[in-house]
N, C-alpha and C positions, 0 to 999 in steps of 0.2 A: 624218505626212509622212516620209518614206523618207529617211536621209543614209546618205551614205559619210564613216564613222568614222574618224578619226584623232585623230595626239597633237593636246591643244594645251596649250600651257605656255608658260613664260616662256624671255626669252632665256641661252644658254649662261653658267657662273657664270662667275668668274676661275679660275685653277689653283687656288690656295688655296682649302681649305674648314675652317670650323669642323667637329669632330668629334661625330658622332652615334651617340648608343647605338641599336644596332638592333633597337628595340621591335617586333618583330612577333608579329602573331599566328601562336599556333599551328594548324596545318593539317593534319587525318587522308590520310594518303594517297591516292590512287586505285590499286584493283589493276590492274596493266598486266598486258600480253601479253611471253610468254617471247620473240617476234620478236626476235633478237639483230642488227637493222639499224644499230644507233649507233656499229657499230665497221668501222673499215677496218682498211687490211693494213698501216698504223703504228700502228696501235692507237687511233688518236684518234674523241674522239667524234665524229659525224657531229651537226654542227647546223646549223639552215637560221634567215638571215637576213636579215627583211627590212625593208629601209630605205625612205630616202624621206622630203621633206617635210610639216609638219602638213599636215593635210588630203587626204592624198593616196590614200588609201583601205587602212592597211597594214593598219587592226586588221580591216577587211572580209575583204582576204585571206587572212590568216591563220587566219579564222574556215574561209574555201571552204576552204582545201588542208586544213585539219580533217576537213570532212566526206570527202576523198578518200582522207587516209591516220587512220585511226581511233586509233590509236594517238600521237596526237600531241597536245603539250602545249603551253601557252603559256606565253613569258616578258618581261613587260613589260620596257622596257628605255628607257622613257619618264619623264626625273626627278622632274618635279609629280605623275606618274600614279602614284608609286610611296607617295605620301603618303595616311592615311585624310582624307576630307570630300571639298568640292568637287567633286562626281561630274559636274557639268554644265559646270564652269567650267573645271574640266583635262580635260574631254570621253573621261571613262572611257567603254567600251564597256558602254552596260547590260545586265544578266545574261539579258536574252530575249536578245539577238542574240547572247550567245555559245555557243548552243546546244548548250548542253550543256557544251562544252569546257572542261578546265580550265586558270585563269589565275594564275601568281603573279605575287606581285611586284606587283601591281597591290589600292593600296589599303591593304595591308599596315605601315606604318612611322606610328606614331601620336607620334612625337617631331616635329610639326608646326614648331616652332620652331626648328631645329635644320636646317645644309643636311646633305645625303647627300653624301660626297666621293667620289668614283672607284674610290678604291681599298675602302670600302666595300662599293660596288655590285658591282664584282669579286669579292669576299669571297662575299656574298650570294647572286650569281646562277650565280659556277661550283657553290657546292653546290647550290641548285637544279637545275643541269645535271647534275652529275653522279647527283643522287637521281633526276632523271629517266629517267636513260641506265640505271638502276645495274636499272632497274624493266622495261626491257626498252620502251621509250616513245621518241618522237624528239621530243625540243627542239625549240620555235619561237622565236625571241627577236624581238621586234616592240618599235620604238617607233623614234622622232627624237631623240633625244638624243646624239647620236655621237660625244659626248666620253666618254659612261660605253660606249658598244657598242666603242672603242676600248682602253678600260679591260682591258674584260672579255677581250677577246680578243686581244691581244698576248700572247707567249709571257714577253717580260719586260716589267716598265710601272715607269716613274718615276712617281712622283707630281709631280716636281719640271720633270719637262719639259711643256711644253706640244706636240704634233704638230704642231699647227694652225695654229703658228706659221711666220712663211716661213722662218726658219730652222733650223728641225729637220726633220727627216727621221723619214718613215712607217715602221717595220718590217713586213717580211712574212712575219715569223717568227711564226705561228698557233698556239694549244695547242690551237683544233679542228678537225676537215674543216668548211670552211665551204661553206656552197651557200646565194652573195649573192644577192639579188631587190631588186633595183631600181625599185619605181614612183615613174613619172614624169609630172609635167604640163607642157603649155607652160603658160611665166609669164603671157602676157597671159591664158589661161582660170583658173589655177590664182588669181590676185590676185583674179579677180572676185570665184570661189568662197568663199576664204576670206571675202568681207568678205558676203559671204551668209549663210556658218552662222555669223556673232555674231549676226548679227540671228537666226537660227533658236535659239540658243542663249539670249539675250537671253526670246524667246517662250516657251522653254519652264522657264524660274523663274531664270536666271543671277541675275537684279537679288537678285533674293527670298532666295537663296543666299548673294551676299553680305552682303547686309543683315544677315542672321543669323550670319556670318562675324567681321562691321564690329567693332574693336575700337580708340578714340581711344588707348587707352593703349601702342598696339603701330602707329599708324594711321606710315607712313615706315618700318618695318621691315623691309626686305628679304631675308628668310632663309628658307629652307626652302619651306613651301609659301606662303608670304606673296610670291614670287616667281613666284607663279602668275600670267601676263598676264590682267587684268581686275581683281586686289585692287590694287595700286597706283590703277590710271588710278579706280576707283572709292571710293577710298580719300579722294581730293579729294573728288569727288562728297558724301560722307557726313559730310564735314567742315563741306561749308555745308547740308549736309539731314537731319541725324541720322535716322537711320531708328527711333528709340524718338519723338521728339519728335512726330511723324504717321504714319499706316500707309502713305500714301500717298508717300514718300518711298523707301519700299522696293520698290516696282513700276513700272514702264514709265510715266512720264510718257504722257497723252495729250496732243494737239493743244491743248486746250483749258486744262492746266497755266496755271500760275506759270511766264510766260515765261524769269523767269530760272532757275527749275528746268528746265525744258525745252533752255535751252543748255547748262546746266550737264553734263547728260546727254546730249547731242549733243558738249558736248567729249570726256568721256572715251571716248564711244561710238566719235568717230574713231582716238582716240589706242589703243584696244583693237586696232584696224582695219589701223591704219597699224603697229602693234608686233608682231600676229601676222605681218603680211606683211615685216617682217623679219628674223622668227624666220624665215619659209621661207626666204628667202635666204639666212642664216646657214649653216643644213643644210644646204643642196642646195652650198652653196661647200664644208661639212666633208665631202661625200661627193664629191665632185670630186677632194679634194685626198687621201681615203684612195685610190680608184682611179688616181689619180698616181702614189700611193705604190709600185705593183700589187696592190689588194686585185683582186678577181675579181668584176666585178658584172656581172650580167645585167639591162639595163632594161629596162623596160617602159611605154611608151607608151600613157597613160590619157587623153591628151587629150581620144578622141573620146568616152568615158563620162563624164567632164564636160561636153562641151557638149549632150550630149543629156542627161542629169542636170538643167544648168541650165531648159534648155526647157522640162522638164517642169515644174519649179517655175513657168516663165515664160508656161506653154498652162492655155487651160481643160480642153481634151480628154485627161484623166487617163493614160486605158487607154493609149493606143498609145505613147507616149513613155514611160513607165511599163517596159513592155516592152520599147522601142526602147536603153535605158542599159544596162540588165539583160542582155539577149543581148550590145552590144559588149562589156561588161565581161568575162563568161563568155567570149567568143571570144577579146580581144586583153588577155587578162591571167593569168586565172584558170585556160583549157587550157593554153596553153604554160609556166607555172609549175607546173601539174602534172606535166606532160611533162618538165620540166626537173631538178624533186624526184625521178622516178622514175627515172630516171638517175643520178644523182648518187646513191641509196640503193642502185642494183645495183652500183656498183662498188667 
């Protein structure tokens, strides 16, 4: 079954974070093209970024405007995503769909225990940026996380302030050209959605993942990728079903369960449900309040590729709504964001 991909993670930390050694892997280069597009006429890199609540289809688009400008690189920017494991549960993009392109930052940081703090992520992802630009490539930075997208791209960054607070104030003082992409859902389609792909997520090994994740010795730990949404609310889950004690503890209850396994797994099933969908409001309020600030966003109205999306999930007749998602998307997202990146790279 077909999804449009995005973050999904837990909600934003506090300002404070414990400190992380930034255990990554190493990574051979990709040879790029001499195209010297990454620089304007103040010198600064030219990077394209795009935002958006979980589910909202960024890592999809990211992927198209790939195939349009060939030369272009990804950079996760999504904070559960930026941790190795859990590939289904922080909803990385799997390496068929990203066709080819290459992804940092994503998957990379194996110090699981440990949270990523901002100025970390800052650290991290402008040298990214700049090995990218340096390589004659255009930066993509993609993810929901807009406390670290805030991080990254401020000309100066406190650790100590919080933006997002009603008291402080946004700077629109940039260290690169940015070219903002904004997609967007209405709320009453986008809630549906979300609470769809847990259950598509759920189908396709979540439980099984974290079963194997499950650890009582660390089970109430909330740090690093353990802040991922679905290891808490399942964490109770495994508390009264150990998943070593029966196999069957670690897969999808059927109908026909242990009634009380079966609520068991219907509590944290809403509470996963109910917690992604107020990570999307969280986001969509921290992207409100950077374009307050004047960050420069161009949105993009995905609504109608969600509801024919849903349909299709919701029709037996595969083909035509299939096609029907596929073309709005292409028409009212994917051309004008191309059209908009190609502008923005002439000037």
């Amino acid at each position: 079954m077909e999804h449009i991909l995005s973050s999904f993670h837990s909600l934003d930390s506090p300002v404070f974070y414990r400190p992380l050694p930034l255990h990554r892997r190493p990574r051979w280069p990709r040879m790029g093209s001499s195209n010297p597009h990454h620089r304007n006429n103040q010198n600064k890199t030219k990077l394209i970024v795009i935002m958006g609540a979980t589910g909202t289809g960024k890592s999809r688009l990211s992927v198209d405007l790939s195939t349009h400008f060939p030369h272009s690189q990804i950079i996760n920017s999504d904070k559960m995503q930026l941790f190795n494991g859990l590939d289904i549960t922080t909803n990385k993009i799997p390496l068929p769909e990203r066709k080819g392109v290459q992804h940092f930052l994503l998957g990379e940081f194996d110090s699981i225990d440990a949270d990523v703090a901002p100025s970390q992520f800052r650290s991290a992802a402008g040298s990214t940026i700049a090995d990218i630009a340096s390589r004659g490539n255009l930066p993509l930075l993609v993810g929901g996380s807009n406390t670290f997208i805030h991080a990254l791209l401020v000309e100066t960054f406190d650790p100590q302030v919080d933006v997002f607070a009603e008291s402080s104030s946004v700077s629109r003082a940039l260290r690169y050209d940015c070219c903002f992409l904004w997609v967007d859902v209405a709320w009453s389609v986008l809630s549906e959605y979300l609470c769809i792909r847990v259950d598509e997520m759920l189908d396709s090994g979540m439980l099984e993942e974290l079963a194997q994740f499950y650890d009582p010795t660390k089970a109430g730990a909330m740090v690093g990728l353990r802040k991922a949404i679905g290891v808490p609310e399942f964490d109770a889950y495994f508390r009264k079903y150990p998943p070593w004690e029966s196999p069957e503890n670690g897969v999808v209850p059927n109908k026909d369960c242990d009634p009380s396994r079966r609520e068991a797994y219907e509590e944290a099933l809403k509470e996963i449900k109910d917690n992604t969908c107020r990570l999307a409001k969280r986001q969509i309020g921290k992207i409100l309040r950077l374009r307050e600030g004047g960050w420069d966003f161009t949105r993009f109205d995905a609504t109608a590729t969600f509801q024919a999306l849903m349909k299709k999930k919701q029709s037996s007749a595969v083909a035509a709504p299939e096609l029907e998602w596929r073309e709005i998307w292409e028409r009212e997202v994917v051309e004008p964001s191309v059209k908009i990146v190609k502008r923005f790279l002439e000037e």
